[in-house]
MMTF fields as JSON, N, C-alpha, C and O atoms, coordinates in Angstrom:
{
  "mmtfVersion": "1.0.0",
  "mmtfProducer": "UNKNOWN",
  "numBonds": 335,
  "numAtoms": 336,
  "numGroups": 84,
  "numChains": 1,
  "numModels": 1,
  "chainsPerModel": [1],
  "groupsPerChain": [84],
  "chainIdList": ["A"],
  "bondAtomList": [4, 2, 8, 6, 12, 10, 16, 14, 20, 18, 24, 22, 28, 26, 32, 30, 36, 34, 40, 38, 44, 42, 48, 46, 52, 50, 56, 54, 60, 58, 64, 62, 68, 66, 72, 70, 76, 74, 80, 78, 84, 82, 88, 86, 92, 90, 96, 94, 100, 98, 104, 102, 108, 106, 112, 110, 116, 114, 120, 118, 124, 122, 128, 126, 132, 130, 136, 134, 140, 138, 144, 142, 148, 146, 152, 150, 156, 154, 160, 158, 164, 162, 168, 166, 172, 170, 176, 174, 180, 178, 184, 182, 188, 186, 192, 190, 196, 194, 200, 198, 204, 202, 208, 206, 212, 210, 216, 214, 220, 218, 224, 222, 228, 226, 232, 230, 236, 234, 240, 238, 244, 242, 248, 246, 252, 250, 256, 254, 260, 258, 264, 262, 268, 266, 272, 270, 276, 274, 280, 278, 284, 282, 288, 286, 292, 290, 296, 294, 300, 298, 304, 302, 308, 306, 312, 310, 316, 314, 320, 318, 324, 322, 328, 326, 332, 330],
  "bondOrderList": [1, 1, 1, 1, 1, 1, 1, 1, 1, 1, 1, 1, 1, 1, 1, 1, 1, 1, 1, 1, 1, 1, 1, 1, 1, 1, 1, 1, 1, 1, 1, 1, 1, 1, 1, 1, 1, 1, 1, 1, 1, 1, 1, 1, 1, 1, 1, 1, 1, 1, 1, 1, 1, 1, 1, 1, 1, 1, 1, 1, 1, 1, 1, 1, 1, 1, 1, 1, 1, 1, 1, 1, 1, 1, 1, 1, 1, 1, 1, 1, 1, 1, 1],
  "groupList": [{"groupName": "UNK", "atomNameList": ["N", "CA", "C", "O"], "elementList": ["N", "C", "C", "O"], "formalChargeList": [0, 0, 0, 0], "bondAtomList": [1, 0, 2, 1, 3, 2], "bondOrderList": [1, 1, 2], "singleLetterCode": "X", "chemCompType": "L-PEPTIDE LINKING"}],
  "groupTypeList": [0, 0, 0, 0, 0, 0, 0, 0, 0, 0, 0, 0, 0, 0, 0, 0, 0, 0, 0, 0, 0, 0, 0, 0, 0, 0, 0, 0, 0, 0, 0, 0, 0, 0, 0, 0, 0, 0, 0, 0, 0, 0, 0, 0, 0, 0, 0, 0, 0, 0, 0, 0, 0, 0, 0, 0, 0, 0, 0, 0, 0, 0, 0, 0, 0, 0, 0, 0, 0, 0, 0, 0, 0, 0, 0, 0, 0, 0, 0, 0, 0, 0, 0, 0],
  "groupIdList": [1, 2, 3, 4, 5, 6, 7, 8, 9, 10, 11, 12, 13, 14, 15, 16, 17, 18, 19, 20, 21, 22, 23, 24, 25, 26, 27, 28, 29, 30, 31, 32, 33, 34, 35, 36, 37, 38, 39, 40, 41, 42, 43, 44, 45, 46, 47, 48, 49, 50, 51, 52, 53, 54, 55, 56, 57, 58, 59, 60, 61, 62, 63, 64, 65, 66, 67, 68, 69, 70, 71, 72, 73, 74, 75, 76, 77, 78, 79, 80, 81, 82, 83, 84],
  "secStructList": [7, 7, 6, 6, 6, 7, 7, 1, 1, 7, 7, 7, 2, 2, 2, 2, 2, 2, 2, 6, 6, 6, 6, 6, 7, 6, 6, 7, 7, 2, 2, 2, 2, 0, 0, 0, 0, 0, 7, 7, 6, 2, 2, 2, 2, 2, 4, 4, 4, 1, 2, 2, 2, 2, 6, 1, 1, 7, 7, 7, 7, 7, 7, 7, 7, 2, 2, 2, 2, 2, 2, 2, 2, 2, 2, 2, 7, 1, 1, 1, 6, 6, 7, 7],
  "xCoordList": [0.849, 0.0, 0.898, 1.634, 0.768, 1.578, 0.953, -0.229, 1.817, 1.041, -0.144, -0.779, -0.341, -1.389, -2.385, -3.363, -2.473, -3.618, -3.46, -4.189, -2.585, -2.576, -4.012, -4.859, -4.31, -5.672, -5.203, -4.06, -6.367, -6.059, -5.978, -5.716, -6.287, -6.44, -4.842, -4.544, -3.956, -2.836, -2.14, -2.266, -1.448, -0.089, 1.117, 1.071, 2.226, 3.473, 4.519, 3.954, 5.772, 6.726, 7.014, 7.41, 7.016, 7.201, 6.16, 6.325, 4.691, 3.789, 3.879, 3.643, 4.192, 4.351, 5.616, 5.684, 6.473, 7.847, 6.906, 6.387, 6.576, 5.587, 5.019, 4.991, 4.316, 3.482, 4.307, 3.795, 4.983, 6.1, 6.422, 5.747, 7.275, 7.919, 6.449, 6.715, 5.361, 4.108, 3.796, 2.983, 4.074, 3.725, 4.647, 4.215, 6.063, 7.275, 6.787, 7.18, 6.205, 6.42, 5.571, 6.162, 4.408, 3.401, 3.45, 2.541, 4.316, 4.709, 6.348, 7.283, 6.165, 7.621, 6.823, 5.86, 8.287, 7.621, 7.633, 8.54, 6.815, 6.773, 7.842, 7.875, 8.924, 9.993, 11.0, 11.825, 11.127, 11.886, 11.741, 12.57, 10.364, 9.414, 10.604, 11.703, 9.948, 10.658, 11.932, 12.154, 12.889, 14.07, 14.427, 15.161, 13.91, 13.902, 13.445, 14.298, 12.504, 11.729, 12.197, 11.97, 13.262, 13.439, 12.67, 12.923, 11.76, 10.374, 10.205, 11.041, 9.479, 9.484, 8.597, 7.853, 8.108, 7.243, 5.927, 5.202, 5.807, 4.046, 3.714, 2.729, 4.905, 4.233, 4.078, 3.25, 5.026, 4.704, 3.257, 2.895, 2.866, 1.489, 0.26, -0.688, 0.755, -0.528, -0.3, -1.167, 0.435, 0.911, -0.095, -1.121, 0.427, -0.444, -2.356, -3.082, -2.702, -3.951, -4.37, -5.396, -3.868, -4.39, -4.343, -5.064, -3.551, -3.641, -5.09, -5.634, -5.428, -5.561, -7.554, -8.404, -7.946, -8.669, -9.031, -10.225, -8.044, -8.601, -8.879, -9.662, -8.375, -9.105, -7.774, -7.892, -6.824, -5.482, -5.236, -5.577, -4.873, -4.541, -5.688, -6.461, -6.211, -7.64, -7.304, -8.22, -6.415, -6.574, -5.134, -4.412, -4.757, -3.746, -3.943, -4.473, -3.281, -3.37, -2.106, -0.888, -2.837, -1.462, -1.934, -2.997, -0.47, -0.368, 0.36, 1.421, -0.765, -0.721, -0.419, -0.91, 0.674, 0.927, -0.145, -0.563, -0.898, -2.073, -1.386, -2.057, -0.421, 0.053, 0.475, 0.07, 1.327, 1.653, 0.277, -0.175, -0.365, -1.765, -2.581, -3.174, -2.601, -3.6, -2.916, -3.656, -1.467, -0.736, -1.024, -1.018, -1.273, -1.373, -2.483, -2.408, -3.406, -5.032, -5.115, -5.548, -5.012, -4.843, -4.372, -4.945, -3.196, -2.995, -3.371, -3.212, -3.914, -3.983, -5.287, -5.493, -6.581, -8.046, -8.1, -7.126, -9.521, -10.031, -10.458, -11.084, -9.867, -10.07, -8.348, -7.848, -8.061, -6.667, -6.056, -6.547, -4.5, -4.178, -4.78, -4.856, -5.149, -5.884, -7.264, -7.759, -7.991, -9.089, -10.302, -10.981, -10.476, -10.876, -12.509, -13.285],
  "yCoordList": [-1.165, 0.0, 1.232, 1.596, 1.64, 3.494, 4.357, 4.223, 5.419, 6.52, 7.528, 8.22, 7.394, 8.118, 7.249, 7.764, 5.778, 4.662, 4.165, 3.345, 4.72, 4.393, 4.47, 5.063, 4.155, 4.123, 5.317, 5.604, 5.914, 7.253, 6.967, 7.745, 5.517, 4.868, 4.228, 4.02, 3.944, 3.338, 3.835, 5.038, 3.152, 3.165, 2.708, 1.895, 3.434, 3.027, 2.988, 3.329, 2.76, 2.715, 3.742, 3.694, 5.382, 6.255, 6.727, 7.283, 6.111, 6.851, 5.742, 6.053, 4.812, 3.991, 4.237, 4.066, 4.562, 5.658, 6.763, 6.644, 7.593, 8.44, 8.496, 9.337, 7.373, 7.006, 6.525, 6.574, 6.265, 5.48, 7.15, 7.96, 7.183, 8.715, 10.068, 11.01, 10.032, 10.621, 9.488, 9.886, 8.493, 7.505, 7.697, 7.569, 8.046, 8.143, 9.61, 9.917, 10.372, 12.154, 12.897, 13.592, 13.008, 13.635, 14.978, 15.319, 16.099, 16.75, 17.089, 17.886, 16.571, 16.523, 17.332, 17.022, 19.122, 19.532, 19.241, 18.488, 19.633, 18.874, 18.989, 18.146, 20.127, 20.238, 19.198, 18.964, 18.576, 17.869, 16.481, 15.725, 16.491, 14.874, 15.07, 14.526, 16.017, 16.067, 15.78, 15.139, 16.394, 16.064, 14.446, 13.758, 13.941, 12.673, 11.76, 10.999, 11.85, 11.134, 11.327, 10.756, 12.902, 12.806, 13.902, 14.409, 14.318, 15.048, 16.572, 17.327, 17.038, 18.27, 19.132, 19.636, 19.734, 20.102, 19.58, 18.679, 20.588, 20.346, 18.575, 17.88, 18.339, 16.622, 15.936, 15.031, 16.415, 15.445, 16.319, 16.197, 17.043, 17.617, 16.849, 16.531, 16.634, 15.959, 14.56, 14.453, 13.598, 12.693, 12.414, 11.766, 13.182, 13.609, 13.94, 13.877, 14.254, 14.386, 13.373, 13.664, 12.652, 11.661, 10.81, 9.894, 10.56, 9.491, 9.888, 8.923, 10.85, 11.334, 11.128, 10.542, 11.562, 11.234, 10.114, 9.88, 9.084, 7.742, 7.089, 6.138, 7.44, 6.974, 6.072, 5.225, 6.541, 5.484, 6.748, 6.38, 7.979, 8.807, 9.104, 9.47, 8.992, 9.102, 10.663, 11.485, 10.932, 11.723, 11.866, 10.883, 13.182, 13.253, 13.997, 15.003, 12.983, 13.055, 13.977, 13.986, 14.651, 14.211, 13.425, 13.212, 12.938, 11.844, 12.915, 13.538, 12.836, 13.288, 12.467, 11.429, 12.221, 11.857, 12.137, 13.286, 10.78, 11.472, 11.938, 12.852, 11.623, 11.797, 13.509, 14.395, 13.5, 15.216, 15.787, 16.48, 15.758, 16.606, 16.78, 17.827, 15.363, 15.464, 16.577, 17.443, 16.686, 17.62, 18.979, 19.837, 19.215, 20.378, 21.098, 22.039, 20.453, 20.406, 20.083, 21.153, 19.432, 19.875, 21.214, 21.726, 21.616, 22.442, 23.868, 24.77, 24.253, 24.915, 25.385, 26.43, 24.277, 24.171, 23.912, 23.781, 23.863, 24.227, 25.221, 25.118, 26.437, 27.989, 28.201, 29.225, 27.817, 28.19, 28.687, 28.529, 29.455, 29.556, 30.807, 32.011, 30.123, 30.932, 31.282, 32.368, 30.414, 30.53, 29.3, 28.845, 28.902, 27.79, 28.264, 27.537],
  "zCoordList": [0.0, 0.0, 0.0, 0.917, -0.831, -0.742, 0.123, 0.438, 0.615, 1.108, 0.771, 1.567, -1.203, -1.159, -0.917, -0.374, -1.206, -0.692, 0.965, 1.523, 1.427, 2.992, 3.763, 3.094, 4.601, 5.543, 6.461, 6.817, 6.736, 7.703, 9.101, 10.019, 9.146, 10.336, 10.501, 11.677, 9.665, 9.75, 10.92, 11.152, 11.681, 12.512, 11.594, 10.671, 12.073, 11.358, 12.319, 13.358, 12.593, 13.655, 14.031, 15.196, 13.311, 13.929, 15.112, 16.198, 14.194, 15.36, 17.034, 18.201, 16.592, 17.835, 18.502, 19.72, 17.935, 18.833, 19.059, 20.168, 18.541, 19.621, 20.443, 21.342, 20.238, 21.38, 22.479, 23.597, 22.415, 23.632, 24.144, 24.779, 23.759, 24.469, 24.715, 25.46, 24.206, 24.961, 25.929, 26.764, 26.076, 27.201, 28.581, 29.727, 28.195, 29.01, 29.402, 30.527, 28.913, 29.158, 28.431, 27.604, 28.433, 27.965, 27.743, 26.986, 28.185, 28.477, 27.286, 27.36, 26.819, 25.941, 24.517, 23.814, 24.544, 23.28, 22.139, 21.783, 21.294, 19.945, 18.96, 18.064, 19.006, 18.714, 19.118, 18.235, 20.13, 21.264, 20.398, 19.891, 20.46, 19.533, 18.216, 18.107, 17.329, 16.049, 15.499, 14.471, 16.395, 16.509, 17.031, 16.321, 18.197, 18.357, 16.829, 16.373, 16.326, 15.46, 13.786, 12.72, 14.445, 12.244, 11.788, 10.695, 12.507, 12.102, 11.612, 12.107, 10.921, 11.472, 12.401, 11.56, 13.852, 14.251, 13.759, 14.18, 12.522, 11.765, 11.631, 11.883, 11.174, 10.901, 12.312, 12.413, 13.705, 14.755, 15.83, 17.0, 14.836, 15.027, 14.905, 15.623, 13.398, 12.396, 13.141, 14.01, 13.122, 13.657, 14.574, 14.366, 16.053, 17.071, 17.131, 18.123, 15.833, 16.294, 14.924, 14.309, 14.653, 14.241, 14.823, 14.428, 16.023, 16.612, 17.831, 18.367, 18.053, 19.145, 18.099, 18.77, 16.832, 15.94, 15.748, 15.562, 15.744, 15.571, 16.929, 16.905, 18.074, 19.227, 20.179, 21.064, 19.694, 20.391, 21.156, 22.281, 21.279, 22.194, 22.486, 21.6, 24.243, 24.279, 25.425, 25.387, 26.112, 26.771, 27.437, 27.606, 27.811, 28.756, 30.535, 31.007, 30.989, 32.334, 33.51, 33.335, 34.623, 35.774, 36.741, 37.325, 36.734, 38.054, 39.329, 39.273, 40.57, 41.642, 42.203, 41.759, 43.694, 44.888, 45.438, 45.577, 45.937, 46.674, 48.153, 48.632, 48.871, 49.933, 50.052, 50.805, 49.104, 49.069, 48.615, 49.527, 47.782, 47.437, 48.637, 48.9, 49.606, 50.768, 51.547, 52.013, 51.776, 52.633, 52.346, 53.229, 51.171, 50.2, 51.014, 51.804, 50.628, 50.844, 52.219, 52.646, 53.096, 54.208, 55.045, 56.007, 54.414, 54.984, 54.478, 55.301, 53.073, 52.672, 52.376, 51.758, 53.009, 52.893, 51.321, 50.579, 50.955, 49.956, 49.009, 47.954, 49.764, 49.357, 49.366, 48.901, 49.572, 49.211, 51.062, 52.179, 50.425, 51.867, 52.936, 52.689, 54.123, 55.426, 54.705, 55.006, 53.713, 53.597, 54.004, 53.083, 55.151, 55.869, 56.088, 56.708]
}
């Protein structure tokens, strides 16, 4: 299959190296991606919301310490600080 008959749905090894390193660091800029991958910006864009289009990137998250967050929030109320 060539690229102009490719499926819009296709994965290829770059996008699954993407996906690994948005898996390692979600947070990693898309310049950063590009250079890792060969890429240029715009394409580890398109890349990106095609994956994110077809339903394999479903969302990005943070991961909280619930231990430090409870400390946070404990000490800081729910209004923020000395607002109890």
């Amino acid at each position: 299959m060539t690229a102009e008959t490719q499926s819009p749905y296709a994965v290829d090894a770059l996008d699954r190296q993407l996906m690994q390193y948005l898996v390692d660091d979600a947070r990693i800029p898309v310049e950063e991606l590009g250079r890792r991958l060969g890429l240029a910006p715009t394409a580890v864009e398109q890349r990106i919301a095609k994956l994110e289009r077809i339903g394999i990137i479903k969302a990005y998250r943070a991961v909280v310490d619930p231990y430090l967050y409870s400390l946070y929030f404990f000490e800081n109320g729910p209004l923020g600080p000395g607002r109890r």
